[in-house]
Residue, then its C-alpha position, 0 to 999 in steps of 0.5 A: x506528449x507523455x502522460x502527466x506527472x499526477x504526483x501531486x495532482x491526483x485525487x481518490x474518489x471517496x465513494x469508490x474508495x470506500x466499496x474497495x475499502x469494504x470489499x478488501x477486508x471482506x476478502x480478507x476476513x473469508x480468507x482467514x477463517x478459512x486457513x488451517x492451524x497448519x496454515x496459520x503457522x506457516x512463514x508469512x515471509x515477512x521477517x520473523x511472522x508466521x501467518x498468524x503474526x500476519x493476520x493480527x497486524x492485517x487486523x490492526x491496519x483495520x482497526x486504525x481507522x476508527x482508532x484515529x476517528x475517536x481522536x481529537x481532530x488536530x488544528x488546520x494548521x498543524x503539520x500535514x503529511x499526504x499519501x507520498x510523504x506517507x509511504x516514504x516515512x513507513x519505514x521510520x516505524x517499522x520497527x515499532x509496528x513490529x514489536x506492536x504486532x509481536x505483543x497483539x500476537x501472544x493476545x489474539x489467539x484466534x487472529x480471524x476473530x481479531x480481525x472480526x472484531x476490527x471489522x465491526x468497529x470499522x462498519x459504523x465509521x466507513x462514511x467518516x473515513x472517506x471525508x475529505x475535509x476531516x483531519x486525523x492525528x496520524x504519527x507522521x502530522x494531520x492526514x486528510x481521513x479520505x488519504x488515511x483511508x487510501x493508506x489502508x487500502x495500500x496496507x491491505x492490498x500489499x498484505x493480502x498478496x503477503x497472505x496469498x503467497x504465504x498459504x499459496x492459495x489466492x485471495x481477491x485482491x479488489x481491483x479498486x483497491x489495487x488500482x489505488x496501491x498501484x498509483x500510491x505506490x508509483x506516485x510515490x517513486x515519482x516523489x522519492x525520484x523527482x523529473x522526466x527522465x524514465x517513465x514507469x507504466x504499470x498497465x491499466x492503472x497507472x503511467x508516471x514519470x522520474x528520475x532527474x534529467x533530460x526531459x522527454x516531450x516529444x515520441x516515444x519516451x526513450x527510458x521506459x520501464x513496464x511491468x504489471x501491477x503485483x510486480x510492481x507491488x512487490x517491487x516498491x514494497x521490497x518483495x521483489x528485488x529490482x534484478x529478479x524480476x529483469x532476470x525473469x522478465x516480468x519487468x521490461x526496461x528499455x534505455x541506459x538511464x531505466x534502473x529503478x533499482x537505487x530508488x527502491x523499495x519506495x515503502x519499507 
């Protein structure tokens, strides 16, 4: 028998999360004191952002968690949305986060004192943060603050390989917090391309189904798409062109229905 499909079953451990939480911006916040006034102002490869652009918004990712504990909890009843609804509705924001990172650029002139500062509002709220039974008013409805947490450890994660890439030296990337990106992320797919038809393996941290049709149950599934957790990152986050990385091998895919490429990116 396959792997279940865990899109809508798959819980976080808040504990874990937290240590990964932590860990991921205490890499990020080494890493920026050490760049360089040379390295600050290279591309980041995101679109119009140099790497200081990058490391205020990296800076407001952080900041958003004690921004939203310091708000009214919304009523239970009020709509929700989870981690895959989440990263299917980034887009929609994508140009407002932009215009927002753009205005905090021309203030923040040291970006690592600015993600300093976000660190030391985040350090007393951690344990709140991680509560599955507290509710923050994100943008898209009521989120569980364990998932809004979760959704940090995407940002981080995603923006830590931007950074990497950018100053071409590599920072930690936690593997907690990876592990969690990766099953965000594929869930994710799994919710955008609902059914049973190919099945995606990002090794060691995640398995998960899609694509309408045929349901495999027996054997070895006969559309399979492998590949290894940054690339998969890349992918689902746009980085990577779905060709691309068929074309250098870093991407495997086995049988006439494996083309994730009409359903990517999953995070805009």
């Amino acid at each position: 028998m396959p792997p279940a499909n865990r899109t809508r079953s798959r819980t976080y451990e808040p504990v874990r999360v937290r240590k990964a939480l932590t860990a991921q911006v205490e890499a990020l916040a080494a890493a920026a004191h050490a760049l360089t006034g040379a390295q600050r102002a290279l591309p980041s490869g995101l679109p119009g952002w140099d790497v200081h652009h990058l490391l205020v918004h990296i800076a407001r990712q952080i900041d958003a968690v004690p921004l939203l504990l310091a708000m009214p909890e919304p009523d239970a009843t009020a709509p929700s949305v989870d981690l895959s609804a989440w990263v299917r509705s980034t887009a929609d924001w994508a140009a407002v986060l932009d215009e927002d990172t753009r205005a905090d650029a021309v203030e923040a002139t040291d970006a690592a004192a600015r993600i300093d500062a976000a660190v030391e509002q985040l350090e007393p709220v951690l344990e709140a943060a991680v509560r599955p039974d507290l509710l923050l008013p994100h943008r898209f409805g009521a989120m569980r603050a364990l998932d809004f947490t979760v959704t940090r450890l995407v940002e981080l994660v995603v923006h830590t390989d931007d950074l990497s890439r950018a100053v071409d030296t590599p920072v930690t990337l936690d593997r907690q917090a990876l592990a969690a990106t990766v099953r965000v992320l594929a869930d994710a797919l799994a919710a955008k391309a609902p059914g049973h038809t190919v099945e995606v393996r990002v090794p060691p941290f995640a398995v998960t189904q899609c694509v309408d049709g045929p349901r495999h149950t027996r054997g070895t599934p006969p559309h399979v798409v492998e590949t290894d957790p940054l690339t998969w990152l890349r992918l689902a986050t746009g980085r990577t062109a779905w060709e691309a990385a068929l074309a250098d091998g870093s991407v495997s895919a086995g049988g006439t229905r494996a083309d994730l490429g009409p359903y990517l990116p999953v995070l805009g």
